[in-house]
N, C-alpha and C positions, 0 to 999 in steps of 0.2 A: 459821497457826491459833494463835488465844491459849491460854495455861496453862492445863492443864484444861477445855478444849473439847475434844468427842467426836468425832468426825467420823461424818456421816449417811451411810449407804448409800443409795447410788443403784439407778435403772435400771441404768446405767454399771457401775453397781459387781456384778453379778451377768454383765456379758457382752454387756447386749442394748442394740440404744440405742434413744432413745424411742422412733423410729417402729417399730421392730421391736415393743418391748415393747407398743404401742398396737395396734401390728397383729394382735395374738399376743389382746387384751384384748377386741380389737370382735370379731372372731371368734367369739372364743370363746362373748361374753355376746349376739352376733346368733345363734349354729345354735341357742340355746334359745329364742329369740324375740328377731322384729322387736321394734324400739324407737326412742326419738324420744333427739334429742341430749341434751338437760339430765338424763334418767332415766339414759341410761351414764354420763354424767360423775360423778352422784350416786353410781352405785355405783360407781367406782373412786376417788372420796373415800373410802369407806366401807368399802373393801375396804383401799386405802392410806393412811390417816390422817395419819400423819407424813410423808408428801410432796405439794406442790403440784404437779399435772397442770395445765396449760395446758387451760380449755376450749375455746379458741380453736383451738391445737395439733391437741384431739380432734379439732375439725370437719372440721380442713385434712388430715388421715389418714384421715377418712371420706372423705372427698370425694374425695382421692387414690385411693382402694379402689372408689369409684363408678366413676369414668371407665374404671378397670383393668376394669370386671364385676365386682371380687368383692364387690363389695355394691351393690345397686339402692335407690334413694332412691323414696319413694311420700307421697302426701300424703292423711291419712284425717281428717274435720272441721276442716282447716283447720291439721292440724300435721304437721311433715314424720318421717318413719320412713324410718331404715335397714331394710334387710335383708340376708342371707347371699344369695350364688347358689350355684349349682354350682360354679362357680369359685371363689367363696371358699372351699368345702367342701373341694375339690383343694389350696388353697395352707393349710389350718389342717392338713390330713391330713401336706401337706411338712413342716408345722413339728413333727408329731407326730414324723416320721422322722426327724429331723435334731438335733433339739434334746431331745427326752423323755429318751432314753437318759443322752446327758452330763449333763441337770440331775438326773435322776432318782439315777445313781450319785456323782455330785459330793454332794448332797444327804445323802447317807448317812453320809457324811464328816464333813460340817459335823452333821449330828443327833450324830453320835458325840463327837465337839470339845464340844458344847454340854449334852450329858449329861455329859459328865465336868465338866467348868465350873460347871455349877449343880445336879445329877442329878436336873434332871427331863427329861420330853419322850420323843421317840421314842429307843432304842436299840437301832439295827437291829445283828444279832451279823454278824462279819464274817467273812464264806465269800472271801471273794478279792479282793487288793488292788486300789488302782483302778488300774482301765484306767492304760497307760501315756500315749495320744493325748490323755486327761483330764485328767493332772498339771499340764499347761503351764496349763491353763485355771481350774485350782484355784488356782494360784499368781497367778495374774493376779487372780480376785476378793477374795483374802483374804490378810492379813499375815501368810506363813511363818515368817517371822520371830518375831512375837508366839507361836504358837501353839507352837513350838519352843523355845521361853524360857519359856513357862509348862509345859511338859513338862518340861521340863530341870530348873526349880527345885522343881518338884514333886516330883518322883523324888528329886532331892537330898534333900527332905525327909523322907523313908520310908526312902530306903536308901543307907548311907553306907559306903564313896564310891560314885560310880558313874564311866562313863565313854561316851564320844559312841556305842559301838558298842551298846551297852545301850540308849542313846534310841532310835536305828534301830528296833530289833527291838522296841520298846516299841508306836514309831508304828506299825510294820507289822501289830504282831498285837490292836493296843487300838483303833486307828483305820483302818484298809487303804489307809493311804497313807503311803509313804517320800520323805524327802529325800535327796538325794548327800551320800554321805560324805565327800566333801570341802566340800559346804554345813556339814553338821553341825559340822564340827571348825573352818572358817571361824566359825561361830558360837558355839563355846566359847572358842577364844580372843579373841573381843570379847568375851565375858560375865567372861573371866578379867582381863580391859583396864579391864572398866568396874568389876571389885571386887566380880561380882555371885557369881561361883565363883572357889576356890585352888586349885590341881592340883600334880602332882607324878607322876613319869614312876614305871613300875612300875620298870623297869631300868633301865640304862645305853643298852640298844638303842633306848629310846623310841618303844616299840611302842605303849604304852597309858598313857593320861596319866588318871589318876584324880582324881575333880574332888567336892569338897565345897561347900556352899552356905555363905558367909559373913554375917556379921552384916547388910553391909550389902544382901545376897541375900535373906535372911529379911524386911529392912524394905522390899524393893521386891516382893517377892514378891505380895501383896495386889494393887499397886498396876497388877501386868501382868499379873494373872488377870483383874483385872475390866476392865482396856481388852480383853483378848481376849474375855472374854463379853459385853462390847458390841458387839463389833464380828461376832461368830459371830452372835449374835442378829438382827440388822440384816439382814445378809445372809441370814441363815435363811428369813425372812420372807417375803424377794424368791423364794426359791427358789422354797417350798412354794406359793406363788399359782400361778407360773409352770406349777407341777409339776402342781399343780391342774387350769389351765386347757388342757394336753394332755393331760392321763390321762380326760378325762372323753369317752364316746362320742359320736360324734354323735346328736343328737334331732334331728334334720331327716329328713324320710320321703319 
């Protein structure tokens, strides 16, 4: 990736891969009404703007979804419509069970990351940390890393010194998700490596190593809040459609 390129979030990058995430899309936008190919494809332009879906892709995942039953193909003046069956109704209801919950609580996380980041948007308060069986999957769509370095230098900013046990309890009670103690202290002394924190041990026992933000901390500071509020946003995006397109009832009778 060249200097200062962003990097785009994917399907991939929220968990799902296309054909899931297609699958998850035809569903969704067939139980509110049959429709013809080029009209879904328009609206998942128009829902996803900054990523190119394959129409070609779409058709081969309809079509895929035809021979399965969960969607029946019908041709009404000459143009062809998808539709839901019962069967697809059964496999969007699995996906409701399977995946709502983790995108739903995962999601609350990233709202929270992304209100503190720019302080607009939802700011769900937080009643209980996330799920443990969720962390693994939090960690896989978004850079812990980033998000723990903009917390860290943050704090440093506000309140002088601090130290990695403070950041814990910061993420656990500001955001409802914690890293390992030993991640956290792994990532202050690279941040003490790369010049971005100084520290110095409370005692001789070196129990607690108290960490200030340094000059050249403050000048990178800016520069790793706002890749982390690109990169939170991005993914936020993928979330909420996702989250969208399970939370809503079925309209099919």
């Amino acid at each position: 990736m060249k200097k200062g390129e962003k990097p785009s979030a994917t399907v991939e990058s929220v968990g799902l891969s296309q054909r899931e995430f297609l699958t998850i899309f035809l569903l969704h936008s067939l139980k509110i009404k049959a429709n013809y190919p080029r009209a879904i494809h328009q609206d998942l332009k128009n829902t996803f703007t900054g990523k190119v879906h394959s129409y070609d892709y779409l058709c081969k995942i309809s079509n895929m979804l035809v021979e399965s039953n969960h969607l029946s193909l019908y041709t009404d003046k000459g143009r062809n419509y998808y539709q839901i069956t019962e069967k697809g109704m059964e496999l969007y209801s699995w996906y409701q069970e399977n995946f709502l919950e983790r995108f739903s609580e995962v999601k609350k996380v990233i709202d929270r990351f992304m209100f503190d980041l720019r302080g607009s948007g939802e700011h769900p308060p937080v009643t209980k940390e996330l799920p443990e069986e969720y962390r693994s999957y939090f960690s896989k769509i978004i850079s812990v890393k980033d998000l723990v370095r903009y917390v860290t230098l943050k704090a440093a900013f506000t309140k002088k010194p601090i130290y990695m046990g403070e950041i814990g309890e910061l993420l656990k009670n500001q955001f409802g998700w914690i890293a390992s103690n030993g991640y956290l202290y792994d990532l202050s002394h690279e941040m003490e490596e790369t010049g971005l924190l100084v520290g110095r041990w409370e005692s001789e026992k070196r129990t607690k190593r108290y960490l200030r933000i340094t000059d050249e901390g403050q000048h990178h500071y800016k520069q790793i809040a706002d890749s982390a509020a690109f990169q939170v946003q991005e993914i936020q995006k993928y979330m909420a459609s996702v989250v969208m397109f399970l939370k809503e009832k079925s309209l099919m009778k």
